[in-house]
Residue, then its C-alpha position, 0 to 999 in steps of 0.5 A: x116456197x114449193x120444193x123445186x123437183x130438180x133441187x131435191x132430186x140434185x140434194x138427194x144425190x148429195x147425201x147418199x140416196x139414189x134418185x132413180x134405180x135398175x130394176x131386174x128386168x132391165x129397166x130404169x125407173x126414177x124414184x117418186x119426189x115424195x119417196x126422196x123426200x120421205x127417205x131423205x126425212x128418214x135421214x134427219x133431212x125434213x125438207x118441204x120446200x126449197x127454203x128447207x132444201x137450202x138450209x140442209x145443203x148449208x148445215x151439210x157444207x157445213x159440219x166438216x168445219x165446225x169439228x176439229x177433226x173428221x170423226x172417223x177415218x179409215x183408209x188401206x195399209x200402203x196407201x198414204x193419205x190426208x187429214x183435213x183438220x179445221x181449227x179457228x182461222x189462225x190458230x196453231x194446231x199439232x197432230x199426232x197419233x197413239x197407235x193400239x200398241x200405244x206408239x207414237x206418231x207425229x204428223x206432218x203438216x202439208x199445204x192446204x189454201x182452202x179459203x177460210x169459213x165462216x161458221x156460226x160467227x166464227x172464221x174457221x180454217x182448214x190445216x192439212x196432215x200427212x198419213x203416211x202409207x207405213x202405218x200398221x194395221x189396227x184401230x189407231x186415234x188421232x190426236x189434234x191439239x189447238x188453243x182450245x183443247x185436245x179432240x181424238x178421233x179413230x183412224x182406222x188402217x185395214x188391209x188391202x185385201x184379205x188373205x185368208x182365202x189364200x190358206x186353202x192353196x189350190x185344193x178347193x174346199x166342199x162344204x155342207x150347207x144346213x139349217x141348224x134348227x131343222x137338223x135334230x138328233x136323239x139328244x135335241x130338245x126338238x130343235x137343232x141346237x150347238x150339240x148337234x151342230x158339233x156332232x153334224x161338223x164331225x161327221x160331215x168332215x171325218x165321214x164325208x170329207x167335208x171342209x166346212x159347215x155354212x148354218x143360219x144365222x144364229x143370232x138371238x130372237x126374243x128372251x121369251x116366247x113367242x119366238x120369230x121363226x126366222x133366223x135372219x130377222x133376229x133382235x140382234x146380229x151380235x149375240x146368240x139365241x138360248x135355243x140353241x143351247x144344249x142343256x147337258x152339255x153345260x159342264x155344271x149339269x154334270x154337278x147336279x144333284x141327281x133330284x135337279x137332274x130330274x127336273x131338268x129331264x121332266x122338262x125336256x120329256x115333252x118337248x124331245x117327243x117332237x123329234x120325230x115331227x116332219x109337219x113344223x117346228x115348236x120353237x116357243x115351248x122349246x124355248x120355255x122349256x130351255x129357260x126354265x131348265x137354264x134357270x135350274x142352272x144358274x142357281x148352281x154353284x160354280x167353281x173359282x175357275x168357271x167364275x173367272x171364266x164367265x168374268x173374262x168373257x163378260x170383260x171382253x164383250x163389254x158394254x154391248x154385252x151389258x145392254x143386251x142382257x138388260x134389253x133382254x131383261x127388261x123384255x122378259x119383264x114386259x112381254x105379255x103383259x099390258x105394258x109390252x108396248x114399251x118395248x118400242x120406246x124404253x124410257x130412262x126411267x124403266x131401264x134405271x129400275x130394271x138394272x137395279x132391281x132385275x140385276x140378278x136377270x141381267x147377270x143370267x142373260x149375260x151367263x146364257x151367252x157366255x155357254x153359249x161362247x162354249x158351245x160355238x168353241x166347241x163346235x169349231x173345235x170338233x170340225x177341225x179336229x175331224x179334219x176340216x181345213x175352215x169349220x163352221x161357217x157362220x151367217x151374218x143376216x142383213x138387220x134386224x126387229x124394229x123393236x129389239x135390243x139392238x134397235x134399242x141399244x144402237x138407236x143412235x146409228x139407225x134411220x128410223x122411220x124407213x126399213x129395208x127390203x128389196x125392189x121387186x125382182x123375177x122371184x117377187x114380183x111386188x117387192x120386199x119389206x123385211x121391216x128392219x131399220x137400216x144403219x144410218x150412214x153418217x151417224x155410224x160414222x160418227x160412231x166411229x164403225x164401232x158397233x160394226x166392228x163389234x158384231x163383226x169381232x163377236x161372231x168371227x171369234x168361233x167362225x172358220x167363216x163369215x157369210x155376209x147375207x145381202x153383202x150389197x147391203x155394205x154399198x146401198x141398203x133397198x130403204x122404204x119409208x113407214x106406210x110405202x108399199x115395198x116397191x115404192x122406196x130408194x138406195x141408200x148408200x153407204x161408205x163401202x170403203x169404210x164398210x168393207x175395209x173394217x170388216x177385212x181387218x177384222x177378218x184377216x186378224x181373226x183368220x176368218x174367210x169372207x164370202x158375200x152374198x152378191x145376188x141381185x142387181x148391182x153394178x159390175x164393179x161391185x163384184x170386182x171391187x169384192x174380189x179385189x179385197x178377197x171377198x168372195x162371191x156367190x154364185x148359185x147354178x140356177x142364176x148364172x147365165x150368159x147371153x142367155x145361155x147357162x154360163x159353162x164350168x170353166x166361165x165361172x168365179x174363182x173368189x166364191x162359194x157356188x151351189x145349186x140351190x139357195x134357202x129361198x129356193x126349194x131343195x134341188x128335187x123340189x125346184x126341178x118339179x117346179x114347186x116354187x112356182x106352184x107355191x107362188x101361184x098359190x100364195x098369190x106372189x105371181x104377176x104373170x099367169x101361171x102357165x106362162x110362169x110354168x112354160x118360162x120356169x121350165x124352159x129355164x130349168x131345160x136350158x140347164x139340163x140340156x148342157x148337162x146331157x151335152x157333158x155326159x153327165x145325164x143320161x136319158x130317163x134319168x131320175x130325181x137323184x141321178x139328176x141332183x148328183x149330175x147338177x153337183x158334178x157340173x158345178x163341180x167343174x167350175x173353178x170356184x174355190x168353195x162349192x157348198x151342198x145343201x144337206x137339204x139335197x144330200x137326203x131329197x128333202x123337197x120342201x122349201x125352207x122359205x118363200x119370201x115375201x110371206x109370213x103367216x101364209x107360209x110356215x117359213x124356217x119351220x120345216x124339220x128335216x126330211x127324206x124323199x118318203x116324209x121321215x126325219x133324217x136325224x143328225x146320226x142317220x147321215x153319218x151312214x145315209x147312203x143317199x149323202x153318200x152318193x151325192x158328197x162322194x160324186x161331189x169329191x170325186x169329180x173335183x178330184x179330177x179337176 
């Protein structure tokens, strides 16, 4: 029997994906049946004909009623709800509730006259259970019990909103934004790392005035070199990666003997050299180093109370932590060799063997992060003390590597067979693949969101904030099935009630503040339902416009961080020279001619410039730093409640960082720090730089006028 185009289209919409999608030109366009199906496939949905399309709706109709419970429920505090709970047609069935401070609730049964269901032989009924709306916050498990036995589940009761926005009060809050990796300092190991990141919070909030520091994603690429450059394609979003590790300040340096000290400085030698360098970045021989130099470590001796230390940070991460150092293990172990090739599909076999006979590897990658939990405490503990109201401002990114440890250790709530991307926009014009598995809607919710809530608890624990990249991606993820050209895919969709709830909770119980990467093209609402449970936005000066005209100061969001720039943009002195354009051209990213693409990219860029002559804040003949102060001094004007700086602007650095869709032909990520004239700025330059000078105190003094 063919697969009847309508049927597959009407089933797709069923079960979360998109059949047809807004493109950012404004258009509708639908989406290929062989997509659906391809897509739908990812899912666990193979459908070939309409006979396959029947017997998935009936497996989906069904599987509500063959469970006593749903396996997970998360709903708004205040709000009172219902739980359905199926049980055989006739049988008795009581609920409670062991709440996480371990109280107790009984439930009230209400009317339910859903009719009764046969499921595999078996008449199945539907009873219906009062939540009231005076639960508390917190991970609380439903308990049902039936003439078969007992089955639990998570009810999970978040918050409204998140209220630590609130904190700040009417006073806005300037922050710098950096990539960590790329800002060094005389004591770096040719990488950016968490020393200089508690140095660079120190001096930006005593010496500038600063309230926070936003930094890339920190999150842990490969144990071994070679190492991914990009910080947002990581084998994991929940731990950190060694690179950033700053080996002196691990407290059982200080004990060494003064021959292993040695060691340790040998290994640095080569490696800080690169300090000075402006070309590119060497992370694989830092990384070698940093292990080998790690490894001098471990084999010394730690004190009663360091031991008791490291054993609470590994009680409290649990057995996510455990699974990544054995992933972490069994890479090392395999990577470079003929048999790396297993990394893609461990078998039981060789992760039995690896926890066994590499355990005293295991315990050295959980070691690694349990320094690294120091160091990130150190550095937000530095910002405060040096007088900012958030600190430091981490990054969430969108995955993570096909192949990696939590690819691996969450493989049973990712799709596989699909990666997420992006369809093609005005600044890729072909679209994008960030070959990254996406979660899988209903086997995470199975999993009762826990994976998420346990990345979400790691990273916010040392966070003043949390920037969620791509927060779109919590409501539908861009999904393209394995051998499609990135434009060639679907929405998947995702229970953002759910997704956005939990991550409140945990936000509002760790005090963190939630800013969310709204970019791109999604429906209106989104934004509103954002703001309306405390997220903030993002607004970037460029992209904000208004019947096409640029939006004005006053017109702007307060619930977001706004900038002039973005890391997927040049530095501001770069962008107003229409560098990006060139560097598209050249890379073959462009589907218009380049001169029309430079006419229209310059009308835009005037367009802005024009408003800022009619505020007074840019003279006639004004230069490149006169022009990047008077862009901050606009924005400055807006009443949005975070205004982030790159640092990139703050020393007239004009490279990009990255130039999406582009791997080798670009060395994204790579760029070190830099001044207008190519010399590196280290992290001490810019506690007396005077071009951060100007341009962060132009920033406080124009808000101070607001």
């Amino acid at each position: 029997m063919a697969l009847t185009s309508s049927a597959l289209r009407e089933l797709a919409r069923d079960l979360g994906v998109g059949t047809d999608y807004w493109g950012w030109d404004g258009v509708r366009r639908d989406v290929a049946d062989d997509t659906l199906a391809a897509v739908l496939a990812g899912l666990g949905h193979h459908v070939e004909d309409d006979a396959d399309l029947a017997a998935v709706r009936t497996a989906r109709e069904d599987a509500p009623w063959a469970r006593t419970l749903p396996p997970a429920t998360v709903l708004r505090a205040g709000e009172g709800s219902s739980l359905p709970v199926h049980v055989d047609h006739g049988d008795a069935v009581t609920v409670h509730l062991v709440l996480e401070d371990g109280g107790l609730r009984g439930l009230e049964q209400t009317v339910d006259d859903t009719p009764p269901r046969e499921i595999a032989g078996r008449l199945r009924g539907r009873a219906r259970f009062s939540l009231p709306g005076d639960l508390p916050l917190g991970w609380h498990r439903v308990v049902a019990e039936t003439p078969q036995g007992r089955e639990e589940a998570d009810l999970v009761v978040t918050p409204p909103r998140v209220t630590t926005a609130d904190a700040l009060g009417p006073r806005r809050a300037v922050g710098v934004q950096a990539q960590l990796y790329s800002v060094r300092s005389a004591r770096s190991w040719g990488v950016g790392d968490l020393g200089d990141l508690r140095d660079l919070a120190a001096i930006t909030g005593a010496r500038h005035g600063m309230d926070f520091l936003l930094v890339n994603p920190l999150h842990a690429s490969y144990p071994t070199p070679p190492v991914e450059p990009s910080p947002y394609l990581p084998v994991t979003r929940r731990f950190t990666s060694p690179l950033y590790l700053r080996i002196e300040d691990v407290p059982e340096y200080r004990d060494l003997p003064e021959h292993a000290r040695q060691r340790i400085a040998l290994l640095r030698e080569p490696v800080a050299a690169w300090n000075d360098r402006v070309d590119h970045l060497e992370r694989d021989e830092v990384l070698s180093a940093k292990l080998a130099a790690l490894e001098e470590l471990f084999a010394a001796p730690r004190s009663a109370g360091r031991q008791a230390l490291l054993d609470a940070y590994t009680a409290r991460e649990g057995q996510g932590l455990a699974d990544f150092a054995l992933w972490s293990t069994i890479a090392q172990s395999l990577r470079g060799t003929p048999e790396e090739a297993r990394l893609q599909d461990l078998d039981e076999q060789t992760v039995e063997r690896a926890r066994t006979e590499l355990a005293g590897s295991v315990a050295f990658h959980t070691w690694v992060q349990w320094l690294l939990d120091e160091q990130l405490a150190a550095a937000q503990a530095a910002a405060l003390e040096a007088g900012m109201r958030i600190g430091v401002m981490h990054d969430l990114a969108v995955g993570v590597e096909q192949v990696g440890a939590d690819s691996w250790r969450l493989r049973d709530v990712l799709s596989s067979g699909l990666s997420v991307g992006a369809p093609a926009d005005q600044y890729n014009q072909q679209g994008q693949n960030w070959h990254q598995p996406p979660w899988h809607p209903d086997h995470l919710r199975e999993a009762g969101y826990r994976p998420w809530r346990d990345m979400l608890r790691s990273l916010m624990r040392h966070a003043g904030a949390l920037r969620i990249d791509h927060v779109l991606g919590l409501f539908r993820l861009w999904c393209i099935p394995e051998g499609n050209e990135a434009a060639d895919g679907a929405y998947v969709f995702f229970d953002h009630e759910a997704m956005i709830g939990i991550l409140a909770l945990e936000a509002e119980r760790s005090g963190t503040l939630v800013i969310g990467e709204d970019l791109g093209t999604f429906e209106p609402w989104v934004r509103e339902y954002l703001s309306g449970r405390g997220i903030l936005g993002t607004s970037i000066l460029w992209f904000e416009h208004e019947d096409g005209a640029p939006l004005p100061p006053e017109r702007y969001r307060r619930l977001c961080m706004a900038s002039v720039n973005t890391h997927d943009l040049p530095p501001t002195a770069g962008y107003l020279a229409g560098d990006h354009v060139a560097l598209r051209h050249e890379l073959g990213l462009l589907e218009r001619p380049l001169e029309e693409e430079r006419r229209i990219d310059a009308e835009a860029r005037d367009r802005v410039l024009d408003v800022l002559r009619a505020e007074g804040l840019l003279a006639p003949g004004a230069g490149t730093e006169e022009t990047v102060i008077a862009l901050h001094r606009h924005l400055a004007r807006t009443p949005s409640l975070l205004l982030g700086v790159s640092l990139v602007d703050c020393v007239g650095e004009r490279r990009i960082q990255n130039q999406p869709g582009t791997d080798e032909e670009y060395p994204n990520w790579r760029i070190p720090l830099a001044d207008p004239s190519l010399r590196p700025v280290t992290v001490d330059d810019l506690a007396e730089d005077p071009r951060t000078a100007r341009l962060l105190q132009a920033v406080r003094e124009e808000i101070s006028r607001r």
